[in-house]
Each structure stands twice: as C-alpha cells, then as structure tokens.
N, C-alpha and C positions, 0 to 999 in steps of 0.2 A: 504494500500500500504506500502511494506518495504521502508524503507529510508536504500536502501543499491546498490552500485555500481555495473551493472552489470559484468562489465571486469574485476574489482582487489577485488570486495566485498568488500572497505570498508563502512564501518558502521558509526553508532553512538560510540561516545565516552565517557566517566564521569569522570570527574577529580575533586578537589577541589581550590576552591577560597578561598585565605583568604580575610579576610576585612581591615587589617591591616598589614604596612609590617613590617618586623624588624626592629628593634629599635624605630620606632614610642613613645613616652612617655617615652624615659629614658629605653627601655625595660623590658617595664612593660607588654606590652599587647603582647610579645612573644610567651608566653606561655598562657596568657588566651584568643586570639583572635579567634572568631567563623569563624569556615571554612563549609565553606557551596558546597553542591555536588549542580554542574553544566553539561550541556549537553555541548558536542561541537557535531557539527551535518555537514554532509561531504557538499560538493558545489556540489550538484547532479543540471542536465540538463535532459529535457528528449528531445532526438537526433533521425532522421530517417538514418538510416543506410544499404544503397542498399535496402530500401524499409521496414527493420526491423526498429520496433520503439526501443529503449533502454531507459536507465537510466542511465546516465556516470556521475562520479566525471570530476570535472576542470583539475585533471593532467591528465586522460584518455584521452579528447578532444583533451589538446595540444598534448598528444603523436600520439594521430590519426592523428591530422592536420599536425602536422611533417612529417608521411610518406608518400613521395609524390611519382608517379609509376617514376620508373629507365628511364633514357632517353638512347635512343641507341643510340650509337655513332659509327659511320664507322672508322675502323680502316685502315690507308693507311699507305703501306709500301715502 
C-alpha cells in the first residue's frame, strides 16, 4: 500500500536531524555533528466517502469536514 494522500498526494518526506544543536561544547561539534536522514510520514486516515473508501491526510479531512451543503435562505422583500 502507498503511504500517499488520495486528494493532494502528499507523501513521505526525508529531511535530516542533527544530534546536536549549535553551539553545544563551545562550538565545537558544529561542524562535526552527525546528521542522520529521517522519515517524516503524512497523518493519513482511511475514510468512506459517499460509499468510496479513500486514504486522506489530516488537512484533507478538516477541509472536507468544513464544507458543509449551503443553506437556503428565503429572500423577503
């Protein structure tokens, strides 16, 4: 199974960590601090939608949960 958002696609991510922040030791380990690649991985749900099952990220859900159908309103003049 992809780990990927059906409505905006997003995905997996890889960025790096360091272990140490600046200036730690007098800024000594600035420059030799191991940065190690980590995942960040999206807040996926799996949703039935009008009977369709999906895969949505967490912003997708609130922006669905946000639209809610128009109310009509009687206009009197």
């Amino acid at each position: 199974m992809a780990r990927i958002c059906d409505l905006c696609g997003k995905r997996r991510q890889i960025g790096k960590q360091s272990r140490h922040k600046r200036g730690v030791a007098g800024k000594q380990w600035a420059n030799r601090a191991q940065k190690t690649l980590r995942v960040y991985m999206p807040n996926l749900h799996k949703i039935t939608i009008d009977g369709i099952r999906m895969t949505l990220c967490g912003k997708c859900i609130k922006l669905l949960k946000g639209k809610k159908p128009e109310k009509k309103t009687a206009i009197t003049a």
